[in-house]
N, CA and C atoms as a LAMMPS dump frame, in Angstrom:
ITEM: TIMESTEP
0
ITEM: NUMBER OF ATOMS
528
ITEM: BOX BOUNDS ff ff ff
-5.0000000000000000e+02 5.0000000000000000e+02
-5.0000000000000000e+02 5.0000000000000000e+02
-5.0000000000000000e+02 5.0000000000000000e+02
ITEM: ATOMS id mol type element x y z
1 1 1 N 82.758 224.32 -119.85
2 1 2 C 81.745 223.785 -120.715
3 1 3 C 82.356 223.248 -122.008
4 2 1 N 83.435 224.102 -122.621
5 2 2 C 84.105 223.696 -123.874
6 2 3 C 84.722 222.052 -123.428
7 3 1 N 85.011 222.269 -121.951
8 3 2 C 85.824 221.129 -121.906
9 3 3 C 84.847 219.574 -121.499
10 4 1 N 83.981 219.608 -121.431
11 4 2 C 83.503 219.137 -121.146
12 4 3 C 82.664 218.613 -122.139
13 5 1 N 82.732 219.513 -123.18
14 5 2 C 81.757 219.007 -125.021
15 5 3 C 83.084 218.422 -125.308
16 6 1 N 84.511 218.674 -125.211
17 6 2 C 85.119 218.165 -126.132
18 6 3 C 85.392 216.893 -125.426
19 7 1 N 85.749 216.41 -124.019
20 7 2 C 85.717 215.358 -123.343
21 7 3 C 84.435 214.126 -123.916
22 8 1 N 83.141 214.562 -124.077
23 8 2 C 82.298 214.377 -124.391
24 8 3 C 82.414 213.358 -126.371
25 9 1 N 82.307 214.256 -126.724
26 9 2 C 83.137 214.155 -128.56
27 9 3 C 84.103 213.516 -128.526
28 10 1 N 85.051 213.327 -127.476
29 10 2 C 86.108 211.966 -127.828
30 10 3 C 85.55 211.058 -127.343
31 11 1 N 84.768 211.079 -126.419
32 11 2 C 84.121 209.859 -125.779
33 11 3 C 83.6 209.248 -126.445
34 12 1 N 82.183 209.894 -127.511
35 12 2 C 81.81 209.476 -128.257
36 12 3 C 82.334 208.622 -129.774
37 13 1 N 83.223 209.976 -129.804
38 13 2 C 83.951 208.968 -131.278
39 13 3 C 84.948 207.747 -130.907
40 14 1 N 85.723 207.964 -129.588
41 14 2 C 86.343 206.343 -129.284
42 14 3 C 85.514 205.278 -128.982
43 15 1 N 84.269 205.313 -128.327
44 15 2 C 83.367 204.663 -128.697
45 15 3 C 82.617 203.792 -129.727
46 16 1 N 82.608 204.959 -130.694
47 16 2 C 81.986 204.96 -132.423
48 16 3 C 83.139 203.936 -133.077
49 17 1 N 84.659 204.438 -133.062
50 17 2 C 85.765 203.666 -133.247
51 17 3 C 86.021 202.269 -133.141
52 18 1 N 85.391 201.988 -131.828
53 18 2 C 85.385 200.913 -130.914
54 18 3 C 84.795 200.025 -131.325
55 19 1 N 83.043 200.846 -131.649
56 19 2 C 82.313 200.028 -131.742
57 19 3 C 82.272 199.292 -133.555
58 20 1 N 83.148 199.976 -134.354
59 20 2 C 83.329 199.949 -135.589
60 20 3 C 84.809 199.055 -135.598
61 21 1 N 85.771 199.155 -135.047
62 21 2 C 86.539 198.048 -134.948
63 21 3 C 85.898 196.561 -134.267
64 22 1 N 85.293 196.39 -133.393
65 22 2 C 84.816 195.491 -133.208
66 22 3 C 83.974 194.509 -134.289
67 23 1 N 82.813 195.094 -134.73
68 23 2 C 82.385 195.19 -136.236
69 23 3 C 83.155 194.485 -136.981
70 24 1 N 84.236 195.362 -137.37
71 24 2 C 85.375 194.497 -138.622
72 24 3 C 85.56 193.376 -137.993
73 25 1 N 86.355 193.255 -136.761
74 25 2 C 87.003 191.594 -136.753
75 25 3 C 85.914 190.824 -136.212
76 26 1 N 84.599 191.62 -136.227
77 26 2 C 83.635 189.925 -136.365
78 26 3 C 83.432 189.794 -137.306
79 27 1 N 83.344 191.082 -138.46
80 27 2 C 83.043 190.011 -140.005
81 27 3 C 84.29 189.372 -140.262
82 28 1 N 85.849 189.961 -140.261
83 28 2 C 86.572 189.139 -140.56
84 28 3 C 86.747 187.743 -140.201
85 29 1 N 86.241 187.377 -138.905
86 29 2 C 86.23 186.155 -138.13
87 29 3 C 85.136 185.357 -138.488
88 30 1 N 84.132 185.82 -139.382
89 30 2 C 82.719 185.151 -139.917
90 30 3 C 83.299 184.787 -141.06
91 31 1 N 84.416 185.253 -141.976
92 31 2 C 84.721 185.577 -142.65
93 31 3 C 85.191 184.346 -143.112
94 32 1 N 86.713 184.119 -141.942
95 32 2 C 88.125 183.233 -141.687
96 32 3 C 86.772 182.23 -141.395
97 33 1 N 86.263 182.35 -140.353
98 33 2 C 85.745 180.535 -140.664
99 33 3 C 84.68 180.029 -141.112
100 34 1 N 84.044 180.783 -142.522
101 34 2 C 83.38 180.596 -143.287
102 34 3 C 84.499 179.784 -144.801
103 35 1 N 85.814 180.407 -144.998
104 35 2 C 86.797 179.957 -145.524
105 35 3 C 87.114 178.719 -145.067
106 36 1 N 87.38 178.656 -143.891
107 36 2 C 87.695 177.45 -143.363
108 36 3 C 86.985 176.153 -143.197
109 37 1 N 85.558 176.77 -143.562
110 37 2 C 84.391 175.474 -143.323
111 37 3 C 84.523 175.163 -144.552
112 38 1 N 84.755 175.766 -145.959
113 38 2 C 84.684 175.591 -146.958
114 38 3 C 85.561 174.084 -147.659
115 39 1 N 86.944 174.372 -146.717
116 39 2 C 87.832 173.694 -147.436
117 39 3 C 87.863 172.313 -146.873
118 40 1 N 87.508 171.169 -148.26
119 40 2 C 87.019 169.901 -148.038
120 40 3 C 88.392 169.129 -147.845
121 41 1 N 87.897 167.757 -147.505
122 41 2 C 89.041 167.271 -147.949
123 41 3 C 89.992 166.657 -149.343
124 42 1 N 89.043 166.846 -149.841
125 42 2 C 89.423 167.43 -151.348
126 42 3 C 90.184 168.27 -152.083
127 43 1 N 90.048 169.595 -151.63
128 43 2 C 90.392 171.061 -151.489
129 43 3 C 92.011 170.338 -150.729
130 44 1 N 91.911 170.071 -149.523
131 44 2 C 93.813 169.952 -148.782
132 44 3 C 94.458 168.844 -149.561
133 45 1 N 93.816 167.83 -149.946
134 45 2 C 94.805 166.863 -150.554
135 45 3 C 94.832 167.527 -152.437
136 46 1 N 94.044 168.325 -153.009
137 46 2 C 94.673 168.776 -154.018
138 46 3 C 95.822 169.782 -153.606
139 47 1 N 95.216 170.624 -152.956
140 47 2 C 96.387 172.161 -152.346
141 47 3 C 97.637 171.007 -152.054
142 48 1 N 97.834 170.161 -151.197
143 48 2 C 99.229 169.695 -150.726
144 48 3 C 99.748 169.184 -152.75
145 49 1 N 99.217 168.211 -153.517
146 49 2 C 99.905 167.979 -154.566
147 49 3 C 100.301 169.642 -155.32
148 50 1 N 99.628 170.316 -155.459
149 50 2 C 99.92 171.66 -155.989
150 50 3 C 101.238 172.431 -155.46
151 51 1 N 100.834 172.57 -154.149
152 51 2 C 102.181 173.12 -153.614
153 51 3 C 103.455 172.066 -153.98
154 52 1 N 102.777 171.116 -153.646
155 52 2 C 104.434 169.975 -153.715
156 52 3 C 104.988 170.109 -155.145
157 53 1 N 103.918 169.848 -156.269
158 53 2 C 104.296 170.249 -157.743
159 53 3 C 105.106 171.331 -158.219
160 54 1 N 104.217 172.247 -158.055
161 54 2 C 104.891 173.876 -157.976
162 54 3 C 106.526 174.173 -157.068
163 55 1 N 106.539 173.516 -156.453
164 55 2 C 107.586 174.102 -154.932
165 55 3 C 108.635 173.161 -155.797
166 56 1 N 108.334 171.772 -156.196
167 56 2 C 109.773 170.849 -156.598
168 56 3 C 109.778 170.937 -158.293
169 57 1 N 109.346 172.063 -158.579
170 57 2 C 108.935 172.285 -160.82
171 57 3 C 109.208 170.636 -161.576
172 58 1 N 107.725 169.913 -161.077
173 58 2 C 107.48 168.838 -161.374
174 58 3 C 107.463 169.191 -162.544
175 59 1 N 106.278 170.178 -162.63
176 59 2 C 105.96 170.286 -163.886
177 59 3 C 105.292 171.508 -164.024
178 60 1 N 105.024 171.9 -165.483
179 60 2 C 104.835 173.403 -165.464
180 60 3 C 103.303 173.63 -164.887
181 61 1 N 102.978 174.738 -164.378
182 61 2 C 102.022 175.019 -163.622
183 61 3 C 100.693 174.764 -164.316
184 62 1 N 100.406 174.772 -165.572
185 62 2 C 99.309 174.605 -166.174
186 62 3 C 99.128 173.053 -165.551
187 63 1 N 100.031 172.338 -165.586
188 63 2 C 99.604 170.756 -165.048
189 63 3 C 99.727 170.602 -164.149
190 64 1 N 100.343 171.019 -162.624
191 64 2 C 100.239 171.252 -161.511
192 64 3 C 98.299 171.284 -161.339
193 65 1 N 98.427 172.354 -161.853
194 65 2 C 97.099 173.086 -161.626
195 65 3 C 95.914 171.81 -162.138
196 66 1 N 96.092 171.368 -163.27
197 66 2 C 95.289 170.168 -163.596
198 66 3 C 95.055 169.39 -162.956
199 67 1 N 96.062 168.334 -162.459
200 67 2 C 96.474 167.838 -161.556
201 67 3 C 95.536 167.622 -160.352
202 68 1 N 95.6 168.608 -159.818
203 68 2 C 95.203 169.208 -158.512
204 68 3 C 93.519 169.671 -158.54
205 69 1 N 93.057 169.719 -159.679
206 69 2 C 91.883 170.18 -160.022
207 69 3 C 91.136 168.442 -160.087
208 70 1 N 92.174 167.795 -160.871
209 70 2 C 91.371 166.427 -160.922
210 70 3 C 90.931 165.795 -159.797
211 71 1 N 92.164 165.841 -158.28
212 71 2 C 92.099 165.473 -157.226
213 71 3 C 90.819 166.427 -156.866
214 72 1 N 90.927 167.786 -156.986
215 72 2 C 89.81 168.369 -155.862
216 72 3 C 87.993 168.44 -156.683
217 73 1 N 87.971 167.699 -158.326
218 73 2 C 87.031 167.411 -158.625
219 73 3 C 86.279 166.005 -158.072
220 74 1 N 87.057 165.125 -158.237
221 74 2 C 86.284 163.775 -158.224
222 74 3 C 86.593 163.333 -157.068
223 75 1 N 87.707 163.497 -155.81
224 75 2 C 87.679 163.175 -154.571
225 75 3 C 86.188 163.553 -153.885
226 76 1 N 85.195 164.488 -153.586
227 76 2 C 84.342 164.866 -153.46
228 76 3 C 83.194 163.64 -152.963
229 77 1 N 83.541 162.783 -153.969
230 77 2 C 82.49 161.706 -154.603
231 77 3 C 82.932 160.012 -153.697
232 78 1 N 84.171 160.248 -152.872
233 78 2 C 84.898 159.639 -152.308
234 78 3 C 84.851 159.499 -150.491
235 79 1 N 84.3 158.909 -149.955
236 79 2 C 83.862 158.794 -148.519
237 79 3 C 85.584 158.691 -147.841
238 80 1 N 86.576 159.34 -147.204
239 80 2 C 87.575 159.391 -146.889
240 80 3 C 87.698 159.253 -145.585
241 81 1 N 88.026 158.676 -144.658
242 81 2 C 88.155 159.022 -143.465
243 81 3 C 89.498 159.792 -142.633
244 82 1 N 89.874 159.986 -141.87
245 82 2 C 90.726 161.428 -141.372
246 82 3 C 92.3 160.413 -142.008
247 83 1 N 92.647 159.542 -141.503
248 83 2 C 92.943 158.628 -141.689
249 83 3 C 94.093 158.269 -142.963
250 84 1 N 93.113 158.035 -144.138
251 84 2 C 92.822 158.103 -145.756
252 84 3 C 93.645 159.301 -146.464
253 85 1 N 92.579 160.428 -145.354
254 85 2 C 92.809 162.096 -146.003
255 85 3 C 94.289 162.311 -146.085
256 86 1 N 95.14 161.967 -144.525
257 86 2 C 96.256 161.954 -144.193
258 86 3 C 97.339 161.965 -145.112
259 87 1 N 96.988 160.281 -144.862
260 87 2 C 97.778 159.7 -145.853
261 87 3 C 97.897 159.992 -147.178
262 88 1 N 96.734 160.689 -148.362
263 88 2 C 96.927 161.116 -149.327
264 88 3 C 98.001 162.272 -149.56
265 89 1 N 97.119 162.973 -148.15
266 89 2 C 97.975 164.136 -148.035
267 89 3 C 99.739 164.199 -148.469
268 90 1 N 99.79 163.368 -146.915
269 90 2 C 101.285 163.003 -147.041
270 90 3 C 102.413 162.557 -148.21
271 91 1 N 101.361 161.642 -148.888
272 91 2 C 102.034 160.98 -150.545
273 91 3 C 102.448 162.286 -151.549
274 92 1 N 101.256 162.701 -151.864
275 92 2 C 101.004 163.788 -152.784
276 92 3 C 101.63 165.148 -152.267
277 93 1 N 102.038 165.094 -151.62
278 93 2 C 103.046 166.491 -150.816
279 93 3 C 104.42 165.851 -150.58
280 94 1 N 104.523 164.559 -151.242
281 94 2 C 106.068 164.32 -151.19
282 94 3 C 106.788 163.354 -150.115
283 95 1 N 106.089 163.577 -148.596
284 95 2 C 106.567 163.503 -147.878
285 95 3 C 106.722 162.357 -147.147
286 96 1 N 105.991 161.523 -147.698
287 96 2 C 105.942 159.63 -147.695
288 96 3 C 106.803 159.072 -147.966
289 97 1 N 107.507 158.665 -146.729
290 97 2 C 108.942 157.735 -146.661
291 97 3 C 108.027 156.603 -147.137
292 98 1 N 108.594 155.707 -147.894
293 98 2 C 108.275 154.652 -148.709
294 98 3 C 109.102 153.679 -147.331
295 99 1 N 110.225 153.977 -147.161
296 99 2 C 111.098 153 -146.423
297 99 3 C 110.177 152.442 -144.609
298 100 1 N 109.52 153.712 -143.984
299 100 2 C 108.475 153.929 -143.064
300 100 3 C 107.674 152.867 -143.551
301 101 1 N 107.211 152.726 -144.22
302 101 2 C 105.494 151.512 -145.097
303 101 3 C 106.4 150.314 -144.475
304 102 1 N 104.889 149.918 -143.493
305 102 2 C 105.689 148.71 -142.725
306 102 3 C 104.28 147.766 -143.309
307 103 1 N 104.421 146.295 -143.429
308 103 2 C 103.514 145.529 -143.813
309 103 3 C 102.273 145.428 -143.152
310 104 1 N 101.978 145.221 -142.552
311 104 2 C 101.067 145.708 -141.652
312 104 3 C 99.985 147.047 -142.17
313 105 1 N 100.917 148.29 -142.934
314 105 2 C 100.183 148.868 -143.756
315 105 3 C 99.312 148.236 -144.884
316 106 1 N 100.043 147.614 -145.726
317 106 2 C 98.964 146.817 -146.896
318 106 3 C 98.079 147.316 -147.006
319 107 1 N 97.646 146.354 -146.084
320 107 2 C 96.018 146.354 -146.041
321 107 3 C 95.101 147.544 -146.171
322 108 1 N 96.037 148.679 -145.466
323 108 2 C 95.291 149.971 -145.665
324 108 3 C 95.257 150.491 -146.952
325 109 1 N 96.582 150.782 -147.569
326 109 2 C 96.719 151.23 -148.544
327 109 3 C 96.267 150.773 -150.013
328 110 1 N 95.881 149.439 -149.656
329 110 2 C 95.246 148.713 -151.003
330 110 3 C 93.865 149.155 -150.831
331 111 1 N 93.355 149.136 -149.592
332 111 2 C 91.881 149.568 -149.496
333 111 3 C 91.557 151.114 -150.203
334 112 1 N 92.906 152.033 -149.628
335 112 2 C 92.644 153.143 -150.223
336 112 3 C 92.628 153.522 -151.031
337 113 1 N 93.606 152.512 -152.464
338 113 2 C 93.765 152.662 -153.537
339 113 3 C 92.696 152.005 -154.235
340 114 1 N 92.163 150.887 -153.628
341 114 2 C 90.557 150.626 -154.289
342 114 3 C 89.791 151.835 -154.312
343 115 1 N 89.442 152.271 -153.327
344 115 2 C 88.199 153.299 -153.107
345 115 3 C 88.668 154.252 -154.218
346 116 1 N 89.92 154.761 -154.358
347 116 2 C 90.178 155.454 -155.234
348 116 3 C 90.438 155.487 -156.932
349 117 1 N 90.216 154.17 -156.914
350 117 2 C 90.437 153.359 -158.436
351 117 3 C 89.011 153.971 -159.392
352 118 1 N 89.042 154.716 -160.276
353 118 2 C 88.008 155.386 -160.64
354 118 3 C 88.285 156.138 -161.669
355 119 1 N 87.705 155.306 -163.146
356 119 2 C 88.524 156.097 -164.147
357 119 3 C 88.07 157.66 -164.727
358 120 1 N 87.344 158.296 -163.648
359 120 2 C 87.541 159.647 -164.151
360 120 3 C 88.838 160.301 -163.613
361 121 1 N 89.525 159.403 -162.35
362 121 2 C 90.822 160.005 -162.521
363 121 3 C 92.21 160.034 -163.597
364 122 1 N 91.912 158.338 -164.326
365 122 2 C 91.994 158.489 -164.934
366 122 3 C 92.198 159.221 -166.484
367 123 1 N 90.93 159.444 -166.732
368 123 2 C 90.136 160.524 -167.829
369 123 3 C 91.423 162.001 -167.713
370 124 1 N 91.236 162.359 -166.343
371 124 2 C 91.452 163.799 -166.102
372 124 3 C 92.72 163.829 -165.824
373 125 1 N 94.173 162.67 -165.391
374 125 2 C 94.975 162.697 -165.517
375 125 3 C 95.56 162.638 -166.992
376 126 1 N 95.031 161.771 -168.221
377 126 2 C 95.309 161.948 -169.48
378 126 3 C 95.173 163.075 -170.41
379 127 1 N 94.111 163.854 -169.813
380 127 2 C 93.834 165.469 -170.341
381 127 3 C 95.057 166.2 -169.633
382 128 1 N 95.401 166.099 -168.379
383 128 2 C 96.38 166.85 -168.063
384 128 3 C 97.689 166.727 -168.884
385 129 1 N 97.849 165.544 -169.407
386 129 2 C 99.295 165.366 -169.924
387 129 3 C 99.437 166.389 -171.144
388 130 1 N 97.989 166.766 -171.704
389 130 2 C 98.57 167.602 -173.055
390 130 3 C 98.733 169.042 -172.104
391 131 1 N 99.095 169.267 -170.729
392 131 2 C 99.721 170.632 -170.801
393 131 3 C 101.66 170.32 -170.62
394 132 1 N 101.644 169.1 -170.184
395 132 2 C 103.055 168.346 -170.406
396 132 3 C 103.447 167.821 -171.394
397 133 1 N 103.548 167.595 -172.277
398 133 2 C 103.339 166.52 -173.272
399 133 3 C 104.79 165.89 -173.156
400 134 1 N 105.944 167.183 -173.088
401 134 2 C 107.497 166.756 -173.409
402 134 3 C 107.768 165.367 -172.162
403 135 1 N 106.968 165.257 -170.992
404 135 2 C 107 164.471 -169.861
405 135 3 C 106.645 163.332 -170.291
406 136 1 N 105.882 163.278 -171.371
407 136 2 C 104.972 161.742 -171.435
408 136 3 C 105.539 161.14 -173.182
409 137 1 N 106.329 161.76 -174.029
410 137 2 C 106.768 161.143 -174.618
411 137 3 C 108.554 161.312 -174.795
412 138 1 N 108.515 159.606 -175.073
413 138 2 C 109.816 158.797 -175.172
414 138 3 C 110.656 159.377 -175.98
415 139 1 N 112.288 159.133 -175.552
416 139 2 C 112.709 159.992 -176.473
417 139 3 C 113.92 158.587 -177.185
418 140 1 N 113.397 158.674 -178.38
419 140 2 C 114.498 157.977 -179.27
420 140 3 C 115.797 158.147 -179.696
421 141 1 N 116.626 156.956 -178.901
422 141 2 C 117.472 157.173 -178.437
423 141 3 C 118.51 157.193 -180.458
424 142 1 N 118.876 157.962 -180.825
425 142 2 C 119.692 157.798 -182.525
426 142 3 C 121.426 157.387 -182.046
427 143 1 N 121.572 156.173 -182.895
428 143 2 C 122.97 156.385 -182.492
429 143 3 C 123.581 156.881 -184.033
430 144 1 N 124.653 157.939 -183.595
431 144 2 C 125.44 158.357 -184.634
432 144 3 C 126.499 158.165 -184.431
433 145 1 N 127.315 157.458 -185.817
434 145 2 C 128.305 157.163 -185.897
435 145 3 C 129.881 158.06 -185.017
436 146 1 N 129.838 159.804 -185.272
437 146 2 C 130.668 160.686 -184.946
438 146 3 C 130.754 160.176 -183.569
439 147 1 N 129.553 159.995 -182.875
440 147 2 C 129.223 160.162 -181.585
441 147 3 C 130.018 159.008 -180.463
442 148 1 N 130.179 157.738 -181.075
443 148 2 C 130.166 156.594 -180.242
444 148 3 C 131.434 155.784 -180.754
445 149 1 N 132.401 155.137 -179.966
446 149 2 C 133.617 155.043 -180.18
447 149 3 C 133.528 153.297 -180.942
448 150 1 N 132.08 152.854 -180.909
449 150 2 C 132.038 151.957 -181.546
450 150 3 C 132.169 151.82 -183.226
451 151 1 N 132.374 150.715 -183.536
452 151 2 C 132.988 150.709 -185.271
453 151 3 C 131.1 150.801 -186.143
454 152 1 N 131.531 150.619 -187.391
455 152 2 C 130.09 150.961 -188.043
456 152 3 C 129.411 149.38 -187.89
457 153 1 N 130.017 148.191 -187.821
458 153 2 C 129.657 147.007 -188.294
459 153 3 C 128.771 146.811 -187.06
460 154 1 N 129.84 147.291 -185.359
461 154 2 C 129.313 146.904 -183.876
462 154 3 C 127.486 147.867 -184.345
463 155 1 N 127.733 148.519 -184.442
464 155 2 C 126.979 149.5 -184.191
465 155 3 C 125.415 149.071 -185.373
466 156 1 N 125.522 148.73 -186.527
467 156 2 C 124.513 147.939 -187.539
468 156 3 C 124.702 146.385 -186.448
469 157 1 N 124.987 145.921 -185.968
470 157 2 C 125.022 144.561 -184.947
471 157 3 C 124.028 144.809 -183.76
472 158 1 N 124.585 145.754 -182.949
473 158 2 C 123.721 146.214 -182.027
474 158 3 C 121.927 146.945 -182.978
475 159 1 N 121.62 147.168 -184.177
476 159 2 C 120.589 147.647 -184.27
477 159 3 C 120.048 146.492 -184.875
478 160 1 N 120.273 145.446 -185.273
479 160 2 C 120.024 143.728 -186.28
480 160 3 C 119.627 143.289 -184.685
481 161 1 N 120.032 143.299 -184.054
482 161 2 C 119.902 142.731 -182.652
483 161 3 C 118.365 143.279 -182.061
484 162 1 N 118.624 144.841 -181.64
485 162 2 C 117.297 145.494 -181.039
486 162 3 C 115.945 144.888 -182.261
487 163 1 N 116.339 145.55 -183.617
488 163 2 C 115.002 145.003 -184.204
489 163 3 C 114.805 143.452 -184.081
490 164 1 N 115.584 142.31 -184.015
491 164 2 C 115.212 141.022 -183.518
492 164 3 C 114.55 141.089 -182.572
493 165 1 N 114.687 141.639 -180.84
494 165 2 C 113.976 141.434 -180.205
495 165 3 C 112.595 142.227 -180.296
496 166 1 N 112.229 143.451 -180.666
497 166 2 C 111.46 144.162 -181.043
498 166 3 C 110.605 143.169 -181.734
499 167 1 N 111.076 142.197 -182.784
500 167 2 C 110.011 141.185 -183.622
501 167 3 C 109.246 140.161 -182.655
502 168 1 N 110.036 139.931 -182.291
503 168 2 C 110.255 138.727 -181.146
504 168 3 C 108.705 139.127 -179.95
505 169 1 N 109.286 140.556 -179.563
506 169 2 C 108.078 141.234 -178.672
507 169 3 C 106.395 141.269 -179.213
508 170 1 N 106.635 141.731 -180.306
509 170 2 C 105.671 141.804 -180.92
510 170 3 C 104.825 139.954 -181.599
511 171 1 N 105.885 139.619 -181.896
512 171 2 C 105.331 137.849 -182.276
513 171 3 C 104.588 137.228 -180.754
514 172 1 N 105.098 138.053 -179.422
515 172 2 C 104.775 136.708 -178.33
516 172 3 C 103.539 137.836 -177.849
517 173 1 N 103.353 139.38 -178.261
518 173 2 C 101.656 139.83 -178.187
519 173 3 C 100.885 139.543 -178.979
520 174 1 N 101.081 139.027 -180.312
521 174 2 C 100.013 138.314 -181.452
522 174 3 C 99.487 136.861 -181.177
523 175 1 N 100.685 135.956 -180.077
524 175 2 C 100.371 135.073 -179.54
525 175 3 C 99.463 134.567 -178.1
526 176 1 N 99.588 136.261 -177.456
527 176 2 C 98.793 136.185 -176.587
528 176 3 C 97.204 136.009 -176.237
C-alpha cells in the first residue's frame, strides 16, 4: 500500500512538473514571438548601424545610440519594401561593397535615397553631433616655425598665398 501511495505521489508530481514545464516554454514562446513581431523594420536597420558603430568605435556610444534612434524614429513613417530594408541594412552595417554597385543599380538607390530624403533626419542627425562634437569640427592646421624645415619668409609666402585664395573664395560667393 505504502508502495503504491508513493508510486502514486511521483506520478502525480512528474505530472504537476510536466504540466508546469510545459506552461513555461509556452509563455516563453508567446513571449520570443511577441518580441519578434515587435521588431520593425526600423528597429533592424537602426540595430545593424548601432552594432556596426559600436563594434568599429565610430563613435562614442552616446552617438551611436542617437544615431540609431534617429533611424528607428522616423523610418517608421517610410513605406520600405524587403528589398530597400536590405539594402539599408547592408550600408549601415558596413557591409556594402561600393565596388559590387553595378549601374543598373542607380535607379534603385536614387529612388531609395529620395523616399528617404526627409529633413527630420536631418534635424536628428545635427542633434546627434553635439554628443561628437570633436568629429564635426575642423582642426586648424598652425604652422610653427620650430616645427617645419621651411625658412620664415617660405612660410609668411605660403600664408600671403592661402589668405589670397581664401579672398578670392569668398569674392566669387558675394558674386554668386
Amino acid at each position: 500500500m505504502m508502495a503504491s501511495l508513493a508510486r502514486l505521489i511521483t506520478r502525480s508530481t512528474l505530472q504537476a512538473t510536466l504540466l508546469t514545464l510545459i506552461t513555461l516554454l509556452s509563455l516563453f514562446s508567446i513571449t520570443e514571438a511577441k518580441g519578434k513581431v515587435k521588431e520593425t523594420p526600423a528597429d533592424r536597420i537602426a540595430n545593424a548601424y548601432l552594432f556596426y558603430c559600436q563594434q568599429e568605435e565610430i563613435a562614442n556610444d552616446d552617438y551611436c545610440q542617437c544615431v540609431a534612434n534617429v533611424y528607428r524614429d522616423n523610418l517608421p513613417t517610410i513605406p520600405l519594401d524587403k528589398r530597400e530594408e536590405k539594402f539599408l541594412i547592408v550600408a549601415l552595417s558596413g557591409k556594402l561593397s561600393y565596388a559590387n554597385i553595378e549601374e543598373s543599380d542607380f535607379p534603385f538607390i536614387e529612388n531609395l535615397m529620395e523616399k528617404i530624403d526627409d529633413p527630420r533626419f536631418e534635424e536628428g542627425f545635427a542633434h546627434c553631433a553635439a554628443y561628437n562634437e570633436e568629429l564635426f569640427i575642423e582642426e586648424v592646421e598652425e604652422i610653427n616655425e620650430n616645427d617645419s624645415p621651411m625658412s620664415a619668409d617660405q612660410i609668411r609666402a605660403i600664408e600671403e598665398i592661402e589668405a589670397i585664395e581664401m579672398e578670392e573664395m569668398d569674392d566669387e560667393e558675394i558674386y554668386q
